[in-house]
C-alpha positions as CSV (number, residue, x, y, z in Angstrom):
1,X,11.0,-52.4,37.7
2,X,14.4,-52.5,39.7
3,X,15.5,-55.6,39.6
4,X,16.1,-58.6,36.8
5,X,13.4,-60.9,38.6
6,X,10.6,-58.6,37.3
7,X,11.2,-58.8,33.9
8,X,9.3,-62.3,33.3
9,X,12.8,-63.6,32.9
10,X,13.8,-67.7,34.1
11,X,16.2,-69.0,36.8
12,X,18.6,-70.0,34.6
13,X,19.2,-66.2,32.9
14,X,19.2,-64.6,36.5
15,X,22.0,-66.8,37.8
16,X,23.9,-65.6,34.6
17,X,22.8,-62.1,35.1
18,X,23.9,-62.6,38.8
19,X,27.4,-63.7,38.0
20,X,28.4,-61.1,35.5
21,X,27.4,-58.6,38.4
22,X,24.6,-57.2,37.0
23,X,22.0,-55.8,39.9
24,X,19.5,-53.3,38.6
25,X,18.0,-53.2,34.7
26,X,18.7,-50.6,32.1
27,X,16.5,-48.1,30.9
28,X,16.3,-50.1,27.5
29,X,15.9,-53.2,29.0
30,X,13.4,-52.5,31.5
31,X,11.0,-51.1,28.2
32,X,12.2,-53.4,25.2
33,X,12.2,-57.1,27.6
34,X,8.3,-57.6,28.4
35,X,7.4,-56.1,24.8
36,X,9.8,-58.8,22.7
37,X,8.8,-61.2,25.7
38,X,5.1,-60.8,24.2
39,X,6.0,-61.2,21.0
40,X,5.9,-57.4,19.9
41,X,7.9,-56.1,17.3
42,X,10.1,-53.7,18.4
43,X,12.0,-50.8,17.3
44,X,14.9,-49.9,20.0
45,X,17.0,-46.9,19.6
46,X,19.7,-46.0,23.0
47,X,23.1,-44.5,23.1
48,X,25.9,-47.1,22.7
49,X,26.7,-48.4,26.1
50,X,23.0,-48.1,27.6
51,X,22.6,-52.5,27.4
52,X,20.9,-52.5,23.9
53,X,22.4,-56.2,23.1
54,X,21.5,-57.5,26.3
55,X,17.9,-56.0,25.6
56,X,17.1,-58.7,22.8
57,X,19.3,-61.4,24.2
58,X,17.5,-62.3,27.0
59,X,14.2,-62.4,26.1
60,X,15.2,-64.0,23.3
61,X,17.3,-66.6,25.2
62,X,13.8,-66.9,27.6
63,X,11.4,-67.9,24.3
64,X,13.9,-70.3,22.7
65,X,14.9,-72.2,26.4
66,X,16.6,-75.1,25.4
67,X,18.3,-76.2,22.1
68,X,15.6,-77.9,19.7
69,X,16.6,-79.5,16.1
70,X,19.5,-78.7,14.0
71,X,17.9,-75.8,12.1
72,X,18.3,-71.7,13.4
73,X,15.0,-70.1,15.0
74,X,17.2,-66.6,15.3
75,X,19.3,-64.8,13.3
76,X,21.1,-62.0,14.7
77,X,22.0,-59.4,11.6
78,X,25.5,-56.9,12.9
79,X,27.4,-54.5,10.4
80,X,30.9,-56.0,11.5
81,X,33.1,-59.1,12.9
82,X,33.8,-57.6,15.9
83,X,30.0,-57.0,17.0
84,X,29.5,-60.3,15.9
85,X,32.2,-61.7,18.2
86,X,30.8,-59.4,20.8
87,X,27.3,-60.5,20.7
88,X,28.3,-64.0,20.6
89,X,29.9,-63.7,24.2
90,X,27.1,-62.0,25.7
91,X,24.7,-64.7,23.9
92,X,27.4,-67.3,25.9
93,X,27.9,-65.2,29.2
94,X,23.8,-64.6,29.4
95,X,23.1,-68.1,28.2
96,X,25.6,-70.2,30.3
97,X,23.2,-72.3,32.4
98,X,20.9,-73.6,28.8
99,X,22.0,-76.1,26.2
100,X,21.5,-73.8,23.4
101,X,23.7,-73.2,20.8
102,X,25.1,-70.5,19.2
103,X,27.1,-69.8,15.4
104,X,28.9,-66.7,14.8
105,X,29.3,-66.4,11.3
106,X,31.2,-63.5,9.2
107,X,33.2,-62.6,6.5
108,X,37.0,-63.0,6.7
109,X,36.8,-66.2,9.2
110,X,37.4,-69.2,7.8
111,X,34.3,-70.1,6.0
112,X,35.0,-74.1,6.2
113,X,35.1,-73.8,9.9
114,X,31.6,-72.1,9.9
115,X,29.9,-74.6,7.9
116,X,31.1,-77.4,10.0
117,X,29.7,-75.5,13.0
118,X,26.7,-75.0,11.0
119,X,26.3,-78.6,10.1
120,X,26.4,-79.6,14.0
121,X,23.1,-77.8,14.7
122,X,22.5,-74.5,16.1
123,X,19.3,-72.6,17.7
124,X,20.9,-69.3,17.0
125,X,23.0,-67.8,14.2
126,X,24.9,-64.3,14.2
127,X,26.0,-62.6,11.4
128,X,27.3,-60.2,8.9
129,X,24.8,-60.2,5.9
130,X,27.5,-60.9,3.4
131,X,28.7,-64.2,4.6
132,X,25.6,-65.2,5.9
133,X,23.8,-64.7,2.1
134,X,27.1,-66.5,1.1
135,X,26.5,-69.4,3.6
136,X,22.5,-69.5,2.7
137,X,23.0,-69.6,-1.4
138,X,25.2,-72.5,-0.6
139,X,22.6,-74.2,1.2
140,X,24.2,-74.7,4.3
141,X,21.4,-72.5,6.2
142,X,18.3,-73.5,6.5
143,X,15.6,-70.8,7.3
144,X,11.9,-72.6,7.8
145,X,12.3,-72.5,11.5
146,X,13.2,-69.1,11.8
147,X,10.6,-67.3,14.1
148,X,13.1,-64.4,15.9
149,X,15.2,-61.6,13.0
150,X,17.2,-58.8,14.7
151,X,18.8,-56.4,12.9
152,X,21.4,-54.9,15.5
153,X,23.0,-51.6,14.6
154,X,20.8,-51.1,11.9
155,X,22.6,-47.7,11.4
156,X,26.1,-48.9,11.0
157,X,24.4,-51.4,8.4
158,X,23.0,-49.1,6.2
159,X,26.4,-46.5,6.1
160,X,28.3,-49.5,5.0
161,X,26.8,-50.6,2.5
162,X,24.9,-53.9,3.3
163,X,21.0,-52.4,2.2
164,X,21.3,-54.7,-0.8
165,X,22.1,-57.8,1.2
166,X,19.3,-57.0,3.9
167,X,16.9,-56.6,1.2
168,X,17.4,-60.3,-0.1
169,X,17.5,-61.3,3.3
170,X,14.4,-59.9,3.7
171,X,12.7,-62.0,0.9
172,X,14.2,-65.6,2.0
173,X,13.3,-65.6,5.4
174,X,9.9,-66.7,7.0
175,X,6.7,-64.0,7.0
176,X,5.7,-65.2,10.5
177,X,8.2,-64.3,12.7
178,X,8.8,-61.7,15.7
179,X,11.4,-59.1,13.5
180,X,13.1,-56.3,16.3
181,X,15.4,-53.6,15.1
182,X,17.7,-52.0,17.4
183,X,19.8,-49.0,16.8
184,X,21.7,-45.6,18.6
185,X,19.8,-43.3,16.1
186,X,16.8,-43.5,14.1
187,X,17.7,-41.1,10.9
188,X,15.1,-41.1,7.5
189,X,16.5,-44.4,6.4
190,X,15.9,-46.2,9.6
191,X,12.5,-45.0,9.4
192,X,12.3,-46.7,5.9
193,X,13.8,-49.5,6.5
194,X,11.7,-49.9,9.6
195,X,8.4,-49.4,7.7
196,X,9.8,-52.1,5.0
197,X,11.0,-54.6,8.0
198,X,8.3,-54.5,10.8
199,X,4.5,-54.5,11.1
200,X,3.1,-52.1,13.7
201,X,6.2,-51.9,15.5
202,X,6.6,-50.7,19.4
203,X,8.9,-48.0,18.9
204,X,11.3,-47.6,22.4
205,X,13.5,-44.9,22.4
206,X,15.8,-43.9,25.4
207,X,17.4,-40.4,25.7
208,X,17.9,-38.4,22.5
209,X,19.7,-40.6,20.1
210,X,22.2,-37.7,20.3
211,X,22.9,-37.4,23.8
212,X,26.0,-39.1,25.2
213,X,26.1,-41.2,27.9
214,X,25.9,-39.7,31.7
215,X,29.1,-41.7,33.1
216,X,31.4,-40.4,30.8
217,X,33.3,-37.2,31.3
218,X,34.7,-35.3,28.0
219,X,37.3,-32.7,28.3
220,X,38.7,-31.0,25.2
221,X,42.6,-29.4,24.4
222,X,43.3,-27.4,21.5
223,X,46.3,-28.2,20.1
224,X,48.0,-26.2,16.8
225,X,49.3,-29.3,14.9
226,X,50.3,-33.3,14.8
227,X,53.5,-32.7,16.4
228,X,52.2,-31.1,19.5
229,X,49.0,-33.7,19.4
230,X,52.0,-36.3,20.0
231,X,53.6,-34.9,22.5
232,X,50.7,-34.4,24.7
233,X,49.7,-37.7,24.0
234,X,52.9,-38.9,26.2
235,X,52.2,-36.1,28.9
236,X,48.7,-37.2,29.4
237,X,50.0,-41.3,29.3
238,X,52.4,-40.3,32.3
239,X,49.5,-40.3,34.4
240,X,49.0,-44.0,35.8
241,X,45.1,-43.4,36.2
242,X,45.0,-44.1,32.0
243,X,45.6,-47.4,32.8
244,X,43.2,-49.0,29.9
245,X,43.4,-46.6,26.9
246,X,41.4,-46.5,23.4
247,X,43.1,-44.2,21.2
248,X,41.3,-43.5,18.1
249,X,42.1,-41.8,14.4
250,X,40.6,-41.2,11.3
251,X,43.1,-43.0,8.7
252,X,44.9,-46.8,9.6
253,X,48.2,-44.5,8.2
254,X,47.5,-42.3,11.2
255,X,47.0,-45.3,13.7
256,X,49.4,-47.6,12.5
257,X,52.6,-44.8,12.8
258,X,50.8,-43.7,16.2
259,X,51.2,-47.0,17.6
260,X,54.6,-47.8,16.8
261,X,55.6,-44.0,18.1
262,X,54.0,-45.6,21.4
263,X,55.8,-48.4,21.5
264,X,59.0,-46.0,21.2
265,X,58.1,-43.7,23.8
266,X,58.3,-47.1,26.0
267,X,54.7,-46.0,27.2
268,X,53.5,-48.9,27.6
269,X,52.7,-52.2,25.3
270,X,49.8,-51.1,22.5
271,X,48.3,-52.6,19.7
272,X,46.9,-51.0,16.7
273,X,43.4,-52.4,14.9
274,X,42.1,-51.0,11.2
275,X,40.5,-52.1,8.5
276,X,43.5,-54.1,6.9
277,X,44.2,-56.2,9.9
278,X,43.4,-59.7,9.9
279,X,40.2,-61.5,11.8
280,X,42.7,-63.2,14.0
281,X,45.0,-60.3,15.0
282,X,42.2,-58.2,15.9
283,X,40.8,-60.8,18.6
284,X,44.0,-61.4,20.1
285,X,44.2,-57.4,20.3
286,X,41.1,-57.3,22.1
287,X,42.0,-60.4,24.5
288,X,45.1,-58.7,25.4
289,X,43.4,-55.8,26.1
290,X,40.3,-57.3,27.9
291,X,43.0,-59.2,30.2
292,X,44.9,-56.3,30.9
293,X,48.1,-57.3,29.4
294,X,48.0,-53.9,27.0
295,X,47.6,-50.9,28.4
296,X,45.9,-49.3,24.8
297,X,45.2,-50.0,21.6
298,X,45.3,-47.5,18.8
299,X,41.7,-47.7,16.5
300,X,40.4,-46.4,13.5
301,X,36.6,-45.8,13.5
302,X,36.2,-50.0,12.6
303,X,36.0,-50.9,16.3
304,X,34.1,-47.5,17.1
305,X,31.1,-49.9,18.0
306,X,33.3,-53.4,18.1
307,X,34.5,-53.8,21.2
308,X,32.7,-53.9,24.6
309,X,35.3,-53.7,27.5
310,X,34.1,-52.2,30.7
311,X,37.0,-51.4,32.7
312,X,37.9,-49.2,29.4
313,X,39.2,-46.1,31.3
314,X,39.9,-43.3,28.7
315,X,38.7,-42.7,25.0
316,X,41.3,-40.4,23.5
317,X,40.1,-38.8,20.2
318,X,44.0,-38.4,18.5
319,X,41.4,-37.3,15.5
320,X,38.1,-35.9,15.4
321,X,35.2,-38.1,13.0
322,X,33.8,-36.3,10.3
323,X,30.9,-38.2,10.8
324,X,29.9,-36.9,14.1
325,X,27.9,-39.9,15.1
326,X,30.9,-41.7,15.6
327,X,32.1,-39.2,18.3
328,X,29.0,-40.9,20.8
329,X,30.2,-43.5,19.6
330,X,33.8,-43.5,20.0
331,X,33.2,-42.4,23.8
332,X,30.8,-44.9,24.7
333,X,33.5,-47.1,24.5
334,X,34.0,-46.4,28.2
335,X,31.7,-45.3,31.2
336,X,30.3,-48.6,30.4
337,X,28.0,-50.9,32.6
338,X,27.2,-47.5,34.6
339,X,31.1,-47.4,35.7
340,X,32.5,-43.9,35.2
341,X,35.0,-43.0,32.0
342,X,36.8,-39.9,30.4
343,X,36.7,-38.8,26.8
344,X,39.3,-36.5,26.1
345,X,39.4,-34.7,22.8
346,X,42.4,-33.6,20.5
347,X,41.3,-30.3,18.0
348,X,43.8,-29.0,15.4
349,X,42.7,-25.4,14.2
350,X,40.7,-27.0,11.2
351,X,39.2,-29.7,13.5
352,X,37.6,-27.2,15.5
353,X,34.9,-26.1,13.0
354,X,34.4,-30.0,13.7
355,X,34.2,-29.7,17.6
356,X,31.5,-26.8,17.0
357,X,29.0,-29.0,15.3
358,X,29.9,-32.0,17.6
359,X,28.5,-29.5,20.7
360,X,25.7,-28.5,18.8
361,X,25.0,-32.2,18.2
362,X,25.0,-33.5,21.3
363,X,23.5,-30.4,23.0
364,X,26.0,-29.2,25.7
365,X,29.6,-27.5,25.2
366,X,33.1,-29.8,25.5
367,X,35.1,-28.2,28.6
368,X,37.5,-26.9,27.6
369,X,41.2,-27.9,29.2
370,X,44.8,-25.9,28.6
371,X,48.0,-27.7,27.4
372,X,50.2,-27.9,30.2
373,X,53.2,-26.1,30.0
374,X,55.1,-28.2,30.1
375,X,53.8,-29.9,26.9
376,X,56.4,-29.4,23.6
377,X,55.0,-27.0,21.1
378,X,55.5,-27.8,18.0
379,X,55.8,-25.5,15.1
380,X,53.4,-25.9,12.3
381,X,55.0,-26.3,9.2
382,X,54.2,-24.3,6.0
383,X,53.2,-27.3,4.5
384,X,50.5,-28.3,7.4
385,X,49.4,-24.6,8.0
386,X,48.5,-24.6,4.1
387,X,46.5,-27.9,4.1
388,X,44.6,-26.5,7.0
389,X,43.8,-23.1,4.9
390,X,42.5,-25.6,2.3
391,X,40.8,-27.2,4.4
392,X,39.2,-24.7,6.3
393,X,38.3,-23.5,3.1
394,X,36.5,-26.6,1.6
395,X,34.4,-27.1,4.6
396,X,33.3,-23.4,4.4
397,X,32.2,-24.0,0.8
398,X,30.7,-27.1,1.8
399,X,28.6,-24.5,3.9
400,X,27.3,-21.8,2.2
401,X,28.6,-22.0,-1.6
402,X,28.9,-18.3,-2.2
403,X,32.1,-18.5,0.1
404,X,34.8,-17.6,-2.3
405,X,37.9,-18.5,0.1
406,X,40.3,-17.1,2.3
407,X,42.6,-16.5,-0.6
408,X,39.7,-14.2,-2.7
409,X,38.4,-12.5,1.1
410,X,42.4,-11.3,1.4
411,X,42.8,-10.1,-2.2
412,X,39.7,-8.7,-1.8
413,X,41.0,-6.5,1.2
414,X,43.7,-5.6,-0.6
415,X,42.2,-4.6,-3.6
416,X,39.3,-2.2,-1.0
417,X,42.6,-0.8,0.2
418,X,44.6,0.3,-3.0
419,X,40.9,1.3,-3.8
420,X,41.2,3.5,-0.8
421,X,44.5,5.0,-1.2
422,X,43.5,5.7,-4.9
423,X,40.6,7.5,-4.2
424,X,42.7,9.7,-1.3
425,X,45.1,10.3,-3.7
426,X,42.5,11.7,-6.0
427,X,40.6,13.7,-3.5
428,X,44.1,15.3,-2.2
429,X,45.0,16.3,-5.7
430,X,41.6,17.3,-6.6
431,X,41.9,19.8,-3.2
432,X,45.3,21.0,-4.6
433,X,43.8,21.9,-8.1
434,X,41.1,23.8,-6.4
435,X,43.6,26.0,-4.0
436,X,45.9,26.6,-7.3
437,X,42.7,28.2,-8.9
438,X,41.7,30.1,-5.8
């Protein structure tokens, strides 16, 4: 199947498909649509970026057609507000042409605001388990009509924390319903959450749930400390080409003092998006960003899966995830909607031990680029050269536990070599004893 019109799907979704340029089916949605269309339930795992949402969403918006009664008949589980907002727009952009209606609901939005939407009728709710149980013990949610659950990035769920929730979840809602779970990798707890949530599920699975996306090209520098990671930030950001940039780091420290180095360096206008920013400063990031109006936005691994921009044009890894999930993660963030991207990777000495496992994850080696010349070379200071030793050390441990250190592997070369001298001392004198007596 090569094109939308063999899907099953109605007039009113391909004029919506049409206009948001969409000509030729994803891998994922050409297997998961006729199976949910049928009423299968589903298991979907795909790389981020491969058209996962739009999987579910149209065959969804196909079965539900037009807006009946005030009560939800799908509920759209996501890990975090900004996948919420996200789905919501593609639920809008895919669903333009019907009259049905759709509630975001999340926690940190103004929880008055989403009852009243509640209240005026909806066909299709999405949410963030914690607001939604929040919302449902309240009574503003009711769930007989429910017939379609998905739990979308069923991964992302599980590392944060929400099993509890999705567990009561679980027990309010209806027995008889089509349940689909979709998600970039299908670990041992997927499995069992699968086996808990669905009854003789399809299971649909495109690429290896490692591999990265085909349209992205990664390039990585090695780089000997934070200093010199900055300057070749603003080397690389002289070149007009990274024209929409996502820039992410591990701490909101890290990505709060990046962004306001940016802003010095005059590179530019960028905004900077963590855990402890508000709801509403974190959508009128994104809106500046999707309009063009900043040219990056510094991240921590919160919007690793959040935001859904296509003309992203570079993923910069400032630092490497520990959690090297997030790395596919991170990069799909561009080379979206089969439009080509680059992922360019920043390794400090200690962060390359990371890098290693990162290649063997995803099955293929990072090129590797030099620092331009050009590029300011910082020195590493005593104090940062330490905390990498320590570092170094602890993941070494973490390894194979009869690794005693750097520290004990040095004292024990020096000790072998006083050893050493010792014993040549000992056998010269012993051969000078021996000549005495001849």
């Amino acid at each position: 199947m090569n094109d939308f019109s063999e899907l099953g799907l109605n007039r009113q979704l391909l004029n919506a498909i049409a206009d948001l340029g969409y000509e030729e089916p994803t891998d994922i949605q050409k297997k998961a649509i006729p199976k949910i269309l049928n009423g299968q339930h589903v298991i979907g795992v795909a790389p981020t970026g491969t058209g996962k949402t739009a999987s579910y969403v149209l065959p969804i918006l196909k079965k539900l057609n037009y807006a009946q009664g005030d009560n939800p008949r799908c509920v759209i589980f996501l890990p975090t507000h900004e996948l919420v907002y996200q789905v919501h727009q593609n639920l809008s952009d895919l669903g333009k042409y019907t009259d049905l209606r759709f509630v975001k609901v999340f926690g940190g939005g103004g929880i008055k605001a989403q009852r009243q939407d509640l209240d005026s009728g909806c066909d299709i709710i999405i949410a963030t388990p914690g607001r939604f149980m929040d919302l449902y013990s309240t009574g503003y949610i009711n769930l007989k009509s429910v017939n379609t659950m998905v739990l979308d990035e069923a991964d992302k769920m599980m590392d944060m924390g929400f099993m509890p929730q999705l567990n009561k979840i679980l027990e309010i809602v209806p027995r008889k319903k089509q349940n689909l779970l979709f998600s970039a990798t299908f670990h041992k707890n997927i499995e069992k959450l699968s086996e808990d949530f669905l009854d003789f599920p399809v299971k649909i699975e495109v690429k290896h749930q490692f591999k990265t996306v085909d349209t992205v090209d990664q390039y990585l520098y090695k780089v000997p400390n934070y200093g010199t990671k900055c300057n070749l930030l603003i080397k690389l950001l002289e070149n007009e080409d990274l024209s929409r940039v996502l820039v992410f780091t591990r701490t909101k420290e890290t990505a709060a003092s990046l962004q306001k180095f940016l802003e010095r360096k005059e590179v530019g206008e960028w905004s900077v998006i963590h855990a402890n920013k508000g709801q509403n400063t974190r959508i009128n990031a994104f809106n500046k960003f999707q309009e063009g109006s900043l040219r990056g936005i510094v991240a921590t691994d919160v919007v690793a899966r959040g935001i859904d921009i296509s003309e992203v044009s570079h993923v910069i890894n400032f630092e490497i995830p520990v959690m090297y999930s997030e790395y596919i993660h991170r990069i799909g963030r561009t080379g979206r909607a089969k439009k080509e991207g680059v992922s360019i990777t920043f390794a400090s000495p200690v962060e390359e031990f990371h890098v290693v496992k990162i290649e063997t994850m995803i099955g293929k080696e990072i090129p590797l680029v030099v620092v331009p010349d050009d590029v300011e070379v910082c020195v590493t200071s005593k104090e940062e050269a330490r905390n990498y030793a320590r570092e170094i050390d602890r993941l070494k441990k973490k390894e194979d536990p009869t690794y005693k250190g750097a520290f004990h592997e040095r004292k024990k070369g020096l000790v072998n070599n006083q050893v050493s001298k010792r014993n040549l001392r000992a056998y010269k004198f012993a051969g000078k004893r021996k000549n005495k007596k001849k």
